[in-house]
Legacy VTK file of the C-alpha trace (Angstrom):
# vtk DataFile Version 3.0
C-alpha trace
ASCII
DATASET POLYDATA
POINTS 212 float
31.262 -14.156 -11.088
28.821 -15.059 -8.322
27.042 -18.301 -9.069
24.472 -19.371 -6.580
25.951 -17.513 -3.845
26.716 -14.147 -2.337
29.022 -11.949 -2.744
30.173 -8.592 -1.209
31.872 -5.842 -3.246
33.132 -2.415 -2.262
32.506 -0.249 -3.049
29.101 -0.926 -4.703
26.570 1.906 -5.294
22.660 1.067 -4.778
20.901 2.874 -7.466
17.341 2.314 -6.315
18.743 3.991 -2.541
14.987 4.151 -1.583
14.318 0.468 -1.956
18.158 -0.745 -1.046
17.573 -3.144 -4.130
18.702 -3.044 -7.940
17.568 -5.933 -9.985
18.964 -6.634 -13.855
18.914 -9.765 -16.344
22.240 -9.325 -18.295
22.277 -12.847 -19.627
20.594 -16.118 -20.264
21.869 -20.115 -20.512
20.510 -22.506 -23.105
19.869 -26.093 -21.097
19.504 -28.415 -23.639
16.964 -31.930 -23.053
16.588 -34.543 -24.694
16.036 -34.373 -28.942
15.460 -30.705 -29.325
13.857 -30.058 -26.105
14.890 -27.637 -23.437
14.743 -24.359 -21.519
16.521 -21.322 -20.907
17.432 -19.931 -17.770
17.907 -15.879 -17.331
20.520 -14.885 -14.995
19.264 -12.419 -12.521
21.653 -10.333 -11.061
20.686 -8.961 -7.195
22.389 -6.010 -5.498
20.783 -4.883 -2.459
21.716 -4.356 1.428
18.625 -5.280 2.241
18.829 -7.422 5.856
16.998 -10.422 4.594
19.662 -11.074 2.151
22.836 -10.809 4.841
23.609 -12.869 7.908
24.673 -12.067 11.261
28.117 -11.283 10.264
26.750 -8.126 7.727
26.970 -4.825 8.752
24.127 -2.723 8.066
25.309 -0.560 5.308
27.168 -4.126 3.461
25.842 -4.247 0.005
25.123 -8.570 -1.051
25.701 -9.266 -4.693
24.906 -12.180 -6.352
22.975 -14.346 -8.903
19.716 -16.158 -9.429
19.241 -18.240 -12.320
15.172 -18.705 -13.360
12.972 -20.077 -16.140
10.040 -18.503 -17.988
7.798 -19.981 -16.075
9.148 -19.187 -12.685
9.434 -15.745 -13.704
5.871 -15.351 -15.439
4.832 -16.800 -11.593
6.342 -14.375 -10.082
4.958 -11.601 -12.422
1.057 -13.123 -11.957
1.363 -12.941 -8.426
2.900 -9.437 -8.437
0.204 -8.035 -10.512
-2.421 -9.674 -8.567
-1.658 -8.708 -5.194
-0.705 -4.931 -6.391
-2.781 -3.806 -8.777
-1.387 -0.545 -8.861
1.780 -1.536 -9.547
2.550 -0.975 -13.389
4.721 -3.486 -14.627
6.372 -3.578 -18.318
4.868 -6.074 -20.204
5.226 -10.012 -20.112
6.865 -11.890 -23.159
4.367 -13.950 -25.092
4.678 -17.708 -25.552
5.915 -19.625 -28.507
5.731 -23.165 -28.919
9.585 -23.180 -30.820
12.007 -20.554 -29.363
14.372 -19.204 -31.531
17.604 -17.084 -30.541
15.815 -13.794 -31.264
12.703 -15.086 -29.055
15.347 -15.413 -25.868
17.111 -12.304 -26.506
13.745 -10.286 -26.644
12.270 -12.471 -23.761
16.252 -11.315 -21.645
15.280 -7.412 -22.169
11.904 -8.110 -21.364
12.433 -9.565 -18.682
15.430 -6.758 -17.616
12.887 -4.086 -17.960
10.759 -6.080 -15.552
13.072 -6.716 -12.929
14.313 -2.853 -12.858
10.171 -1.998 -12.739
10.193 -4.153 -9.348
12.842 -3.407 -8.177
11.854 0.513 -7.950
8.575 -0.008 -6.209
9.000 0.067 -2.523
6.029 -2.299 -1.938
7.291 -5.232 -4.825
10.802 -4.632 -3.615
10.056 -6.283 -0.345
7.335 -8.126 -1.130
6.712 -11.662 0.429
6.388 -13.235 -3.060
9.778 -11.253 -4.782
11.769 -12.302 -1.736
10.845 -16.259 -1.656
11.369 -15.588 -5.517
15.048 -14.979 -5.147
15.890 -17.425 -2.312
14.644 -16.263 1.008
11.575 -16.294 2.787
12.506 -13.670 5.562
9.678 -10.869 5.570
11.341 -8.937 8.591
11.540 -4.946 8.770
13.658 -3.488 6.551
15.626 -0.179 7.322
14.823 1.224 3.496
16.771 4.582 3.290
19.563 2.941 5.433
19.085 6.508 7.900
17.836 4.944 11.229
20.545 2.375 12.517
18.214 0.273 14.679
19.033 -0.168 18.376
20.955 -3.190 19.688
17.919 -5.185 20.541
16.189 -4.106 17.343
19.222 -5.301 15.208
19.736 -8.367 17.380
16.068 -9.621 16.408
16.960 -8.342 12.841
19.763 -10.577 12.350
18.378 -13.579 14.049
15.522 -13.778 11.590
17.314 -12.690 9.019
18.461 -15.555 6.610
22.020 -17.019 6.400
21.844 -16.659 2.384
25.820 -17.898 2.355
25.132 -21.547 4.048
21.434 -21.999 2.447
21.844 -25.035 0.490
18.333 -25.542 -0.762
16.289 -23.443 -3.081
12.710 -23.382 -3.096
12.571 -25.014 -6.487
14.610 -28.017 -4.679
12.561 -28.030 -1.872
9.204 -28.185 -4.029
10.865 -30.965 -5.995
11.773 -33.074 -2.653
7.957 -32.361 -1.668
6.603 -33.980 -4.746
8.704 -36.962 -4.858
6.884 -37.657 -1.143
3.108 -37.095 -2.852
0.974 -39.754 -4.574
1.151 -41.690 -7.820
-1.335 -39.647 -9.167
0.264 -36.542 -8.390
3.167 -37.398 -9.824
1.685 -38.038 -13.333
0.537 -34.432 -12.656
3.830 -32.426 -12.259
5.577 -34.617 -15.050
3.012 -33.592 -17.238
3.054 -30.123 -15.984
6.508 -29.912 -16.385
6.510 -31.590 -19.840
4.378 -28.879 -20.986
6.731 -26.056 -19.789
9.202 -27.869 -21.570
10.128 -25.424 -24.606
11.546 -26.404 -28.499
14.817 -24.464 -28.612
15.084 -23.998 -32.159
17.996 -21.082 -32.703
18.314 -21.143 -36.231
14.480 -21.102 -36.868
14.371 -24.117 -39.211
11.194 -25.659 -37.262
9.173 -22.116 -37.766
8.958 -23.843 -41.429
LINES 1 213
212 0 1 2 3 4 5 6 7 8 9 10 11 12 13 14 15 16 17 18 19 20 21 22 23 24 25 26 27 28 29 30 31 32 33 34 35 36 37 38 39 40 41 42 43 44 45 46 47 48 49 50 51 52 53 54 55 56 57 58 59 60 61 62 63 64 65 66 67 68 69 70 71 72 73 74 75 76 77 78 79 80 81 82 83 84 85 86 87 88 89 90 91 92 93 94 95 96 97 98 99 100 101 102 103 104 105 106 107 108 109 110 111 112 113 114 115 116 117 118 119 120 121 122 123 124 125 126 127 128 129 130 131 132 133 134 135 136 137 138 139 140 141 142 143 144 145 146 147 148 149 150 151 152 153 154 155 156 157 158 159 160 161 162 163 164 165 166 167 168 169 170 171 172 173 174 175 176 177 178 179 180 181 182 183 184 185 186 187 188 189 190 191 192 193 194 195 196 197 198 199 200 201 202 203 204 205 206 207 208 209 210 211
């Protein structure tokens, strides 16, 4: 169990060995609010050896394991931006949206969201992609060794690891960091986001009583 940070395992076999990343959604966590409000979060389990995941300490052919947790909307996000800067990239359909989610609206939304996540994760240009890799927790963009069969020089991996991010001692996730940022902005502004984020705000309703 590898909860917001990384872990290595050996041995650990990447499947997608062109890309040097396997993405999957195995599970979800119901966060309850207040009344019957709340989200869920899917688990997203990353296996890769790609350098912007590892520190200075990695070896090359280390494989990082470990677990982002994301909402709905932070995933449908990710998806519009995907599809919007590639095009060409064919990407499994996006769950629809329900006003009250009921326990077989998360479990379909969890395979969904699985068979999205493997899609990207296959496709050498969303693999690496600026957007995928601030998605999971880093916002390093440098080169990346993809079939792991060039070992770069010493000056080439010395400018690899100094750029790449220390994913072990990062502390703040971009969702914390946007949060901090909006506390600093106006009143106004703040109205904004709290009603943004009151609209996000799903009915979990398991046992589908509210559907009548």
């Amino acid at each position: 169990q590898c909860l917001n940070s990384a872990c290595i395992f050996f041995p650990r076999q990447i499947q997608n060995t062109h890309t040097g990343l396997d993405l999957s959604v195995p599970e979800y966590q119901e966060i309850r609010g207040k009344m019957m409000s709340g989200h869920v979060e899917y688990h997203i389990v990353v296996v890769t050896r790609l350098a912007a995941f590892k520190s200075a300490k990695h070896k090359p052919e280390d494989v990082v394991q470990f677990m982002v947790s994301k909402k709905y909307s932070e995933i449908e996000e990710l998806y519009q931006k995907l599809s919007t800067r590639y095009p060409q990239a064919s990407l499994p359909l996006l769950p629809r949206k329900v006003l009250f989610v009921g326990e077989s609206d998360i479990c379909e939304r969890r395979a969904m969201f699985n068979d999205i996540m493997k899609s990207i994760s296959k496709n050498e240009d969303l693999a690496t992609s600026p957007e995928l890799l601030e998605f999971l927790g880093t916002k390093s963009t440098s080169a990346i060794d993809f079939k792991g069969k060039n070992i770069p020089d010493d000056k080439e991996k010395e400018d690899e690891e100094n750029e790449a991010l220390d994913f072990f001692k990062e502390e703040k996730t971009p969702d914390l960091i946007s949060q901090l940022s909006s506390v600093e902005s106006t009143k106004k502004g703040d109205r904004k986001v709290e009603e943004e984020e009151e609209e996000e705000e799903e009915i979990l309703d398991p046992l589908g009583i509210m559907r009548y």
